[in-house]
N, C-alpha and C positions, 0 to 999 in steps of 0.2 A: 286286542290280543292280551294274553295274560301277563306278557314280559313286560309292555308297554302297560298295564294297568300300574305294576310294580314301580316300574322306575317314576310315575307319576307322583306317588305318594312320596309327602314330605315328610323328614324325618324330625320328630320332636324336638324343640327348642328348648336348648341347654339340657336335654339328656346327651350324658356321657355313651359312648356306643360301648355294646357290650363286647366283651371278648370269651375265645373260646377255643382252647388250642384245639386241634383237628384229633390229634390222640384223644382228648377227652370227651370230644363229640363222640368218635365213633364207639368209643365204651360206652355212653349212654343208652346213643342209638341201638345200638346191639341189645343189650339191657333191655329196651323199650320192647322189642322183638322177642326177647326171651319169658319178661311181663304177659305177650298176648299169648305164645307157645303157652306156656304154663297154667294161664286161666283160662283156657278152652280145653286143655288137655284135664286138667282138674275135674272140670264142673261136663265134662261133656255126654258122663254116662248118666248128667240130674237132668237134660235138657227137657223140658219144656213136661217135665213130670210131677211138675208143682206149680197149680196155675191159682195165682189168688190166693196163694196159701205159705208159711215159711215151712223152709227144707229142713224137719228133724235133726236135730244137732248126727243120732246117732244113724242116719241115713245118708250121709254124710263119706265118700269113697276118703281114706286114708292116701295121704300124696307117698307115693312113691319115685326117687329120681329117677327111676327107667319111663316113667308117665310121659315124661318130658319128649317122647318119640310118637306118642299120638297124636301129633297137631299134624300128620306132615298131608292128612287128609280133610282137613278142614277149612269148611267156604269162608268161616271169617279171616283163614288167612291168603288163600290163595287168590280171592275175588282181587281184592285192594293191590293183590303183586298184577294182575293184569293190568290196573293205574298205571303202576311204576310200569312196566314194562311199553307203554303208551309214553309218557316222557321217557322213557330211556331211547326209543327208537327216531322220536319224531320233537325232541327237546321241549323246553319249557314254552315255547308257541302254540304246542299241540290248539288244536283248535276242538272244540266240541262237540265235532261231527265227526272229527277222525277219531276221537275217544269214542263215538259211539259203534262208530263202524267196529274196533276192535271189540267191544264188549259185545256185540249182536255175534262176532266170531266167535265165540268161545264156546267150549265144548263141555262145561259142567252143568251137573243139573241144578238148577236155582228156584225159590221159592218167594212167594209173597212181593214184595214192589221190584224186585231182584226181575222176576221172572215176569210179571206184569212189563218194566220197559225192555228187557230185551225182545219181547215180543213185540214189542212197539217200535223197536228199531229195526226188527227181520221183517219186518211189515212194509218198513218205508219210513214212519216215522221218527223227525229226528229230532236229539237233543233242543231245545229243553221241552219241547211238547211229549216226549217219550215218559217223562216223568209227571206233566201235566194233568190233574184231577179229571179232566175232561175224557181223558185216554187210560191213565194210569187209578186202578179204584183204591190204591194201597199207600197213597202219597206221604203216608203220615209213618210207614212203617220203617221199623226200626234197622233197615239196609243200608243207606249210609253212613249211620253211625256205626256201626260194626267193622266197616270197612273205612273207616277215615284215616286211621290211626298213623299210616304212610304220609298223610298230608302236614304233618305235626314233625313228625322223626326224619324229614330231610327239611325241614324250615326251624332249625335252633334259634329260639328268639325272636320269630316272624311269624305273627298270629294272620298276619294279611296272606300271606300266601299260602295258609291252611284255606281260609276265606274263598280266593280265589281259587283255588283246586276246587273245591264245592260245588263253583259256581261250572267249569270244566265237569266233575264227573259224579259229582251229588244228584246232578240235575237230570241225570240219563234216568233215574229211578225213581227222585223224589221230588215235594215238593212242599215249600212253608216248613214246616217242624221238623218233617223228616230232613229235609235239607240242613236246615240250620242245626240238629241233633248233631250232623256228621261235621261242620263245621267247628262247634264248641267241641268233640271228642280234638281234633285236628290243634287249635288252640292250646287246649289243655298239656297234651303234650309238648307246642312250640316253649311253652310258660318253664316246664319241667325240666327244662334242662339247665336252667338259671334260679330253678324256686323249689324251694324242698318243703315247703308248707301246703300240705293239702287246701287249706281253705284260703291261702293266696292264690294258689294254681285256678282254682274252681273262679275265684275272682276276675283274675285277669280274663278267662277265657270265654267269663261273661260278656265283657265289651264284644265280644265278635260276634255278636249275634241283636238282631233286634230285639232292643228290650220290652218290644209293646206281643211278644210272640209269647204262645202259652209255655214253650219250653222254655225258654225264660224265665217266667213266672215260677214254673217247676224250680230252677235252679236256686231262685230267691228264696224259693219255699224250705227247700232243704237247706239251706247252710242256715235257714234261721231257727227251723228244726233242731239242729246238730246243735248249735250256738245256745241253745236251749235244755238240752240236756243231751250234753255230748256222750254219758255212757251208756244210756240205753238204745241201740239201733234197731231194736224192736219194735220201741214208742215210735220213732221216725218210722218207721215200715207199715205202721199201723195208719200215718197221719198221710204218709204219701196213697195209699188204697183208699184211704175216704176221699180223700180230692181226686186224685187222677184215676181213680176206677170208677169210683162208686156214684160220681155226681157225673151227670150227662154230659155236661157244659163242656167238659174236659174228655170226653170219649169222641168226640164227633170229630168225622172222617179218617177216624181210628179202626184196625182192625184187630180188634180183641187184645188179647194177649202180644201182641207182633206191636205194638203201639209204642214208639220211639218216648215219650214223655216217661210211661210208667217206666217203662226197662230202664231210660238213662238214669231216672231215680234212683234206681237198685246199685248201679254203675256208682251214683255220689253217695253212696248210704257207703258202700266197701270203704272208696276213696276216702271219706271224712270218718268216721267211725273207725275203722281201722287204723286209724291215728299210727301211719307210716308200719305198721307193722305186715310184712308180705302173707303170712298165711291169714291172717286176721282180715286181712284188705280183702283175699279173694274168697275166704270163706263166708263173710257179710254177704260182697255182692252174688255168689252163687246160692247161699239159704234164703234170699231174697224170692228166688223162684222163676218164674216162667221160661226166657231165653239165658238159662243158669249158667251154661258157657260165655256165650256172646259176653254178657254182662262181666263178667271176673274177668275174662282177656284185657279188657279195656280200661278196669280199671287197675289190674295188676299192671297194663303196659304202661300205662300213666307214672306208677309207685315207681317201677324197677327205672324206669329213665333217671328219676332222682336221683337214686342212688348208684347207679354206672354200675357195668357188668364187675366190674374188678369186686364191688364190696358185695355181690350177690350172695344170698347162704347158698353154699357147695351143695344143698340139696336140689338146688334150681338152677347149678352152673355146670352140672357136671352129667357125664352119660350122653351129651344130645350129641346125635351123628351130622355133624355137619358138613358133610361128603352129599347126603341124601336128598334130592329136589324135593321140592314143594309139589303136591299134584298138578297138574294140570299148569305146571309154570318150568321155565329153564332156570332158575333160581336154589342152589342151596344157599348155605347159612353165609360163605366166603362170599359168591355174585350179590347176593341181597346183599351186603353192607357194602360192596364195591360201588354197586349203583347207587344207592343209596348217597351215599360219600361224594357221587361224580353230581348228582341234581343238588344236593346239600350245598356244594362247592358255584354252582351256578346262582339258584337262588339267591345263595348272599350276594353274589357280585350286581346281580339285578334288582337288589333290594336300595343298590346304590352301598354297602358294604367292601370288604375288601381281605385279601386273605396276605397278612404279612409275614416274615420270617423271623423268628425271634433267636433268643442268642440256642446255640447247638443244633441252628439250623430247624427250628421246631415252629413248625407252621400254624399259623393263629388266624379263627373265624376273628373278623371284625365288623360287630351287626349293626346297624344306625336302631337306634329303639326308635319304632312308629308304633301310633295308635291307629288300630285294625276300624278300620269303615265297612260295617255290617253291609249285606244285602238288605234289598226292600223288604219290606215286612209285608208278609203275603199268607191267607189263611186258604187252609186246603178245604177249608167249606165253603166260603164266599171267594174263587179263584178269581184271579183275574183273566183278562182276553188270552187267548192261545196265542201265538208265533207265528202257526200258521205254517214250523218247518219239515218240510220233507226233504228225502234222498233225492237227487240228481240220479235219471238214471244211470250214468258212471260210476256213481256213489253205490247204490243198489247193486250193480254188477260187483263191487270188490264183496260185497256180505253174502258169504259163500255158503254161508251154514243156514240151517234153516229150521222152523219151530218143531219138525219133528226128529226123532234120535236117528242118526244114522244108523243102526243096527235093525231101526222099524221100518225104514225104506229099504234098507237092503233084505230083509223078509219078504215084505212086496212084491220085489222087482223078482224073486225065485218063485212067490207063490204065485203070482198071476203079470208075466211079463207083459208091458207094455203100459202097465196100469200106473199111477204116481200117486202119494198122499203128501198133504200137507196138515198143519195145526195138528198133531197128535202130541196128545198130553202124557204125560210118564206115569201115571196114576196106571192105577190096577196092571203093572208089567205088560205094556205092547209088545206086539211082538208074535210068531210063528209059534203054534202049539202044536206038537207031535199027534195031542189026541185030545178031543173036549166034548162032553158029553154024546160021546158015540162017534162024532167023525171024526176023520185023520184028517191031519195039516188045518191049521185052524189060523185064520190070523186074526189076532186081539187089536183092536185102535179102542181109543177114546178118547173123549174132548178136551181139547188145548183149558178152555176153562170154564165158567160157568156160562157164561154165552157164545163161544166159539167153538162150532161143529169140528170134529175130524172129517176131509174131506179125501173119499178115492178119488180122480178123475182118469179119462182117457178120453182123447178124441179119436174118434174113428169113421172112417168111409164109407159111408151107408151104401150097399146095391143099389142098383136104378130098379131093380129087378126083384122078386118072390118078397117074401117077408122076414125081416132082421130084425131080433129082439135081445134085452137085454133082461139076461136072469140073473138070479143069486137068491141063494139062502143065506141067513145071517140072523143067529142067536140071540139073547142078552143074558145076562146072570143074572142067577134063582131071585138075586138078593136087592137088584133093581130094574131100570126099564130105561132104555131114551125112544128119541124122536128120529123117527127116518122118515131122510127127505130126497129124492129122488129130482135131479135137474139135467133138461137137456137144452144148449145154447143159452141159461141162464133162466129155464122158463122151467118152474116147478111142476112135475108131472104124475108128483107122488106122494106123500104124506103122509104116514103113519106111526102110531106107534108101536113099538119093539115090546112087548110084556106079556105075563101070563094070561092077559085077555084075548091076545092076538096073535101068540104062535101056537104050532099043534105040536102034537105028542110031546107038550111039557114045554119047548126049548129053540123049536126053528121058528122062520118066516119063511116062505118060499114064492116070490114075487117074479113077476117076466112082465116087464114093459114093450110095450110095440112102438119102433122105429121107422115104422110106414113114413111118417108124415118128413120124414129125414131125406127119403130114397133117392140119389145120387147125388146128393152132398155132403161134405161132412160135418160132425156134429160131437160137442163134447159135453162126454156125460160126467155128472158128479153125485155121488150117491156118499148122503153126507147124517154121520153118526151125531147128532146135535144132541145138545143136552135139553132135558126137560126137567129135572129138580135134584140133581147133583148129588148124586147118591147111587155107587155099584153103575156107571154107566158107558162100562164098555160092551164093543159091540163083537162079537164073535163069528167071522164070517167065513163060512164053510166052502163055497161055491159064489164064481163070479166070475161072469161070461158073455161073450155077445157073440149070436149064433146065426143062420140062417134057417128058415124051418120052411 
């Protein structure tokens, strides 16, 4: 358990324990919050429109302190409050199954290793194989570190319990770099509320991570980069792309751009090159490029912790409505530092710390310094054995939500009752179309991913009697084609594909399978939209029926 990992660890011999009155944590912490607010809301209209390339000085959005109100819809903030709100309900024991369960609940749309393990958890499978290469194709990507930043801002001075939160809810999505990415963000921040020196911060938050790992290696690279010619973050931006894009060796089990090594680069280019300066720090890491948000939030949240909300410039303190939830979370700006402050307050006491009363009654963290004990060092190309873990099916029963939108099922369940979908992908808008190339009522599905079909199903009661078949018509778009596959009792009956060689007048299929071989029992059909080369491949289904003739 993670409480019991905590209290295990011994506290350094002849370090003085840190202190930290509780008023000036929570200025920090707030600060740290204000940091990620700010560098998403900045860099959010650059996102990922600079790939392998730096962002024109003069392309560049002017900050505005009303800007300060556009985070309150962004995944890099709201993911990580679902953490927090997993210890807030279930304490610092949470277990990593019950963290998974809650993230396979949620109701936002998510992308790349994000959306890879919760799919892998509304599946069955659980923490840490959700994130496992084996299951997960995305292990390397740069989702936990975007989301770590909560794991740093309630452990002041405790890189171990950045660490271990990692290992709890890094692991639902990632794995090797990506994992440890999110751990060293997590660090960074614990270092920051006691270290005002960029390239100490970056240090300390090195031990937390295996040093034999290539994000590691990345982190060595850059501070000696910087330490090298600290005024150019150019030259550095230039030397991080030869290594971490351009040579293979460092691209593998990377997906593109989304690749946790290169992006956290950009994240140390702001951080050290910015030499403490807030608009300098986020304007580095977002002209860096690709995930140009992500990247400045993280290391703006890094900066502002240093310096505590109290010294912030009034352009970055002022205007935010802190009355206003976070999407898809019960948290404004008040509950987040409440909670925040309440695990903050537990932590330390399980660190083996202690929280004493000083004179006018002014409450002081009291931290033991320990040195943080990395996880195993693990490569997302040569994985090791799986876990092997699945959901209980009582487990499975609480994961309510499921891989397609609710507003796609409920289309369904109007256009042709009785029928169900599962794995429908959010791509090309699912969903009930009032009219699509000549017919009315149209429902759009399409595939969960590159290898997982959108599936209809419905089981029905074949007559013993005349003959029952099952028809449909069902389009594709101008612009690509999938695979239709036709299953009854699990036994493929049909096989085709969807395109301009195989529909008529332009745009349908018009297909009827016979149910003879069914006739008075019953039998569940699945008529499943699969993908075939991941490009334009929803499927358009006009008519869908099971009739007697």
């Amino acid at each position: 358990m993670f409480l019991v990992a905590l209290l295990l660890l011994p506290a350094s011999r002849g370090a003085e324990p840190l202190r930290l009155p509780v008023r000036e944590y929570r200025d920090r912490m707030k600060a740290g919050w204000i940091g990620q607010i700010a560098g998403v809301a900045w860099g959010g209209p650059t996102e990922f429109k600079w790939k392998d390339q730096r962002i024109p000085a003069d392309k560049m959005p002017s900050w505005r302190p009303e800007m300060i109100n556009d985070a309150f819809g962004q995944d890099d903030l709201y993911v990580e409050m679902t953490f927090l709100r997993s210890l807030e309900e279930y304490g610092l024991g949470v277990s990593t199954r019950q963290a998974g369960i809650d993230f396979a609940n949620s109701g936002y749309s998510l992308w790349c290793a994000n959306a890879a393990g919760r799919k892998n958890l509304r599946r069955g499978i659980a923490p840490p194989d959700s994130g496992h290469p084996q299951f997960n194709p995305c292990p390397n990507d740069i989702d936990y570190q975007i989301e770590a930043d909560y794991s740093g801002l309630i452990a002041p001075g405790m890189p171990q319990a950045a660490v271990d939160l990692g290992e709890i809810f890094g692991r639902m999505m990632n794995y090797g770099d990506g994992l440890y990415a999110g751990q060293f963000v997590g660090a960074m921040y614990a270092a920051a509320f006691f270290e005002s020196d960029p390239v100490r911060i970056v240090e300390s938050a090195l031990a937390a991570i295996p040093a034999g790992s290539q994000y590691a290696e990345m982190v060595r690279d850059v501070l000696a980069w910087y330490r090298a010619d600290p005024g150019d973050w150019e030259a550095g931006w230039e030397q991080c792309q030869e290594k971490y894009r351009r040579n293979p060796e460092y691209q593998k089990a990377s997906n593109g751009g989304i690749d946790c090594k290169i992006n956290g680069a950009y994240v140390l280019l702001g951080l050290l090159y910015g030499q403490r300066d807030p608009d300098r720090t986020i304007l580095i890491a977002c002209r860096s490029g690709m995930d140009s948000d992500c990247n400045p939030s993280s290391a703006a949240g890094v900066l502002f912790t240093t310096l505590g909300y109290s010294k912030l410039p009034a352009r970055f303190a002022t205007g935010l409505n802190e009355e206003r939830e976070f999407s898809h979370t019960a948290y404004n700006i008040p509950r987040l530092l409440d909670v925040c402050e309440r695990l903050a307050r537990q932590i330390v006491v399980a660190q083996g710390g202690r929280i004493e009363t000083a004179a006018g009654d002014e409450e002081v963290f009291v931290i033991p310094v320990r040195a943080p004990r990395p996880s195993r060092l693990e490569l997302s190309w040569a994985p090791g054995p799986i876990a092997g873990s699945r959901f209980t099916p009582d487990e499975i029963a609480r994961i309510t939500a499921g891989n397609t939108p609710a507003a796609v099922s409920k289309a369904l369940a109007q256009w042709a009752p009785g029928w169900q979908i599962r794995d429908c992908g959010q791509d090309m808008d699912p969903g009930l179309r009032d009219e699509w190339q000549g017919r009315q009522k149209v429902l759009v599905t399409h595939p969960l991913d590159q290898t997982t079909g959108c599936v209809l199903s419905r089981t029905v009661d074949v007559p013993a009697t005349g003959k029952t078949v099952l028809r449909f018509v069902v389009g594709h778009d101008p612009q690509g084609d999938f695979e239709l596959v036709v299953k009854v009792d699990g036994e493929v009956v049909l096989r085709k594909p969807v395109g301009k060689a195989t529909v008529t007048d332009g745009h349908w299929l018009t297909e009827t399978v016979d149910l003879s071989r069914w006739a008075g029992r019953s039998a569940k059909l699945e008529l499943v939209n699969q993908p075939s080369g991941w490009a334009y491949e929803a499927a358009y289904w006009a008519e869908l029926d099971v009739r007697s003739e």
